[in-house]
Structures are given as structure tokens and as C-alpha cells.
N, C-alpha and C positions, 0 to 999 in steps of 0.2 A: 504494500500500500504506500501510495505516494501523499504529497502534503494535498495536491488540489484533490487527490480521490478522497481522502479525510475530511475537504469541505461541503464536498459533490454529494459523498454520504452523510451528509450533515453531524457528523461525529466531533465539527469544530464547528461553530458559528461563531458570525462577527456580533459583535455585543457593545455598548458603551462603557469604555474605561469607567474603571472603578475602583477610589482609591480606599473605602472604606474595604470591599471586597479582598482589596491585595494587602491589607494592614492584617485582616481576620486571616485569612490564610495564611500568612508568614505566622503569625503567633499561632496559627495551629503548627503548621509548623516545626517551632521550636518547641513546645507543647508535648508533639510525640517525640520528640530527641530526647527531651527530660524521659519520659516514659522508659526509652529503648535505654536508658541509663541504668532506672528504674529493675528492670526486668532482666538485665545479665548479672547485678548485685543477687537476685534471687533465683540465676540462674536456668531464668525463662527464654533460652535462644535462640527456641524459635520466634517468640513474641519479638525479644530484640529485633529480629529480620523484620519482621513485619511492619513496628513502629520504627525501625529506622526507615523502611521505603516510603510507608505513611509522610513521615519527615519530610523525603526528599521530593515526592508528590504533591505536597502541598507548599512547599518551595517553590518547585517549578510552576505550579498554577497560579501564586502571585504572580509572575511575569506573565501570565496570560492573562489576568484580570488586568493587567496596570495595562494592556495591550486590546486592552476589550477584547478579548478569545474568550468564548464560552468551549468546555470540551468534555465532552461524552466518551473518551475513549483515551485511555492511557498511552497507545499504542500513540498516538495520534498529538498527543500534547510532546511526548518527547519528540518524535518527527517537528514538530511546529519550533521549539527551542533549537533543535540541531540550527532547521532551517533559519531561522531569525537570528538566534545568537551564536552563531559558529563560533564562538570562543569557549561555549559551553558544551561542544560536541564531546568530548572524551569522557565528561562528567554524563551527559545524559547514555553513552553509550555501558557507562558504569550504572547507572540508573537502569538501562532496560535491562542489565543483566540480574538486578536485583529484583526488575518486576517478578522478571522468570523462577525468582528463587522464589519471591515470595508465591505465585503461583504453587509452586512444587509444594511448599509448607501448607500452603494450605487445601488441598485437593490432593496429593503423594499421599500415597500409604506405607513408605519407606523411609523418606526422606528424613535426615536429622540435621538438626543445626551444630555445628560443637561451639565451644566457646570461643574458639582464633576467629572463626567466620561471623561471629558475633561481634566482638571485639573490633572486627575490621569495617563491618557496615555501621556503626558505630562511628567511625572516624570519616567514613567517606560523605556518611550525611553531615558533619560536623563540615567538612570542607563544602562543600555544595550548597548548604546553607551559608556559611559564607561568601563565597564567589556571587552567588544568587542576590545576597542583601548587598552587595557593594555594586551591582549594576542597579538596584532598586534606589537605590540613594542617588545615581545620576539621571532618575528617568521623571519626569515630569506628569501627573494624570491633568489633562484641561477640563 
């Protein structure tokens, strides 16, 4: 799937920027980072995965509200960041591989988290959230 087939299936729509939207977003955000903190202390790592991608997903949808993008489709919001923010491509290519994880945790009937892979989405949302809040702080909603 490409970015126009993502809009064609209406999986993205244009929307009116929205700064209150992209304020609630980044503090969820941070919100589930706390969480994924939260949950490898008690040694929940699958949860860590989950609320670290939660993190990074609602990170990256700040930049889609501040951009007026509405988006229905995960698949589809990271494609829209690659495409707009190519400086953000490695981070979002690190992001789709975490979708895929968090998938497997939750639908796998095998799958286990350990705690390194824990630990490590952990820090990746940690970077991605920041990268993400220092383009948020140069972008303007009218």
C-alpha cells in the first residue's frame, strides 16, 4: 500500500489542524512511556511492548493532528511520517517493526517478550518521542 492508496481508501483523511488534539496525544503519549516503565519494574514485557508502541503511536499521531491527518490505519500513518518527515524514516521503520511485535503479543500463541527486548522498546520510544516533540516545537497549528 502506497500513501495516495491510504487516502483513496480513506484510511487517512484531510482534517483541520489541531493543536489541542496534538497537545492530548503527545501526553498520551508520554503517559504510556510512564506505563511501559511501569510494567518491566513488575516485569510485564509483554505489556512493556505494547505500551511502548502505544507511546510511539501516539507520538507519531501528534504530527498528524498538528498536520490535520485524520488516520484509521497504522499501517498508513507510518507510510504518511516516512513520507512527510523523511528524517523520521528509520524511527518509523523501527516503529513498524514494533507494530509487528506488538501484533504477534497480542494474537501469537507462542510469542514471548524477554526482558533485553523490553528494555530496548523502552528506549526506542524514549528516542522517538523525543525526535517527534523537537519537530513539534518548530511547527506552527493556524
Amino acid at each position: 500500500m502506497n500513501l495516495q492508496e491510504c487516502f483513496n481508501a480513506g484510511l487517512l483523511k484531510k482534517d483541520k489542524p489541531s493543536k489541542e488534539k496534538t497537545t492530548k496525544s503527545f501526553q498520551t503519549a508520554e503517559t504510556y512511556l510512564i506505563k511501559a516503565e511501569h510494567t518491566i519494574k513488575n516485569q510485564d514485557f509483554d505489556l512493556t511492548i505494547l505500551c511502548s508502541y502505544t507511546s510511539m503511536f501516539h507520538a507519531a499521531r501528534a504530527l498528524l493532528y498538528t498536520d490535520g491527518i485524520k488516520e484509521k490505519s497504522h499501517v498508513c500513518l507510518i507510510l504518511y511520517i516516512k513520507q512527510k518527515y523523511p528524517q523520521l524514516s528509520n524511527e518509523m521503520n523501527l516503529m513498524d517493526s514494533y507494530r509487528r511485535t506488538r501484533h504477534t503479543t497480542l494474537y501469537g500463541l507462542e510469542f514471548m517478550t524477554t526482558k533485553e527486548q523490553a528494555q530496548e522498546s523502552i528506549k526506542d520510544a524514549q528516542n522517538i518521542l523525543k525526535k517527534i516533540k523537537n519537530i513539534l516545537k518548530n511547527k506552527t497549528i493556524n
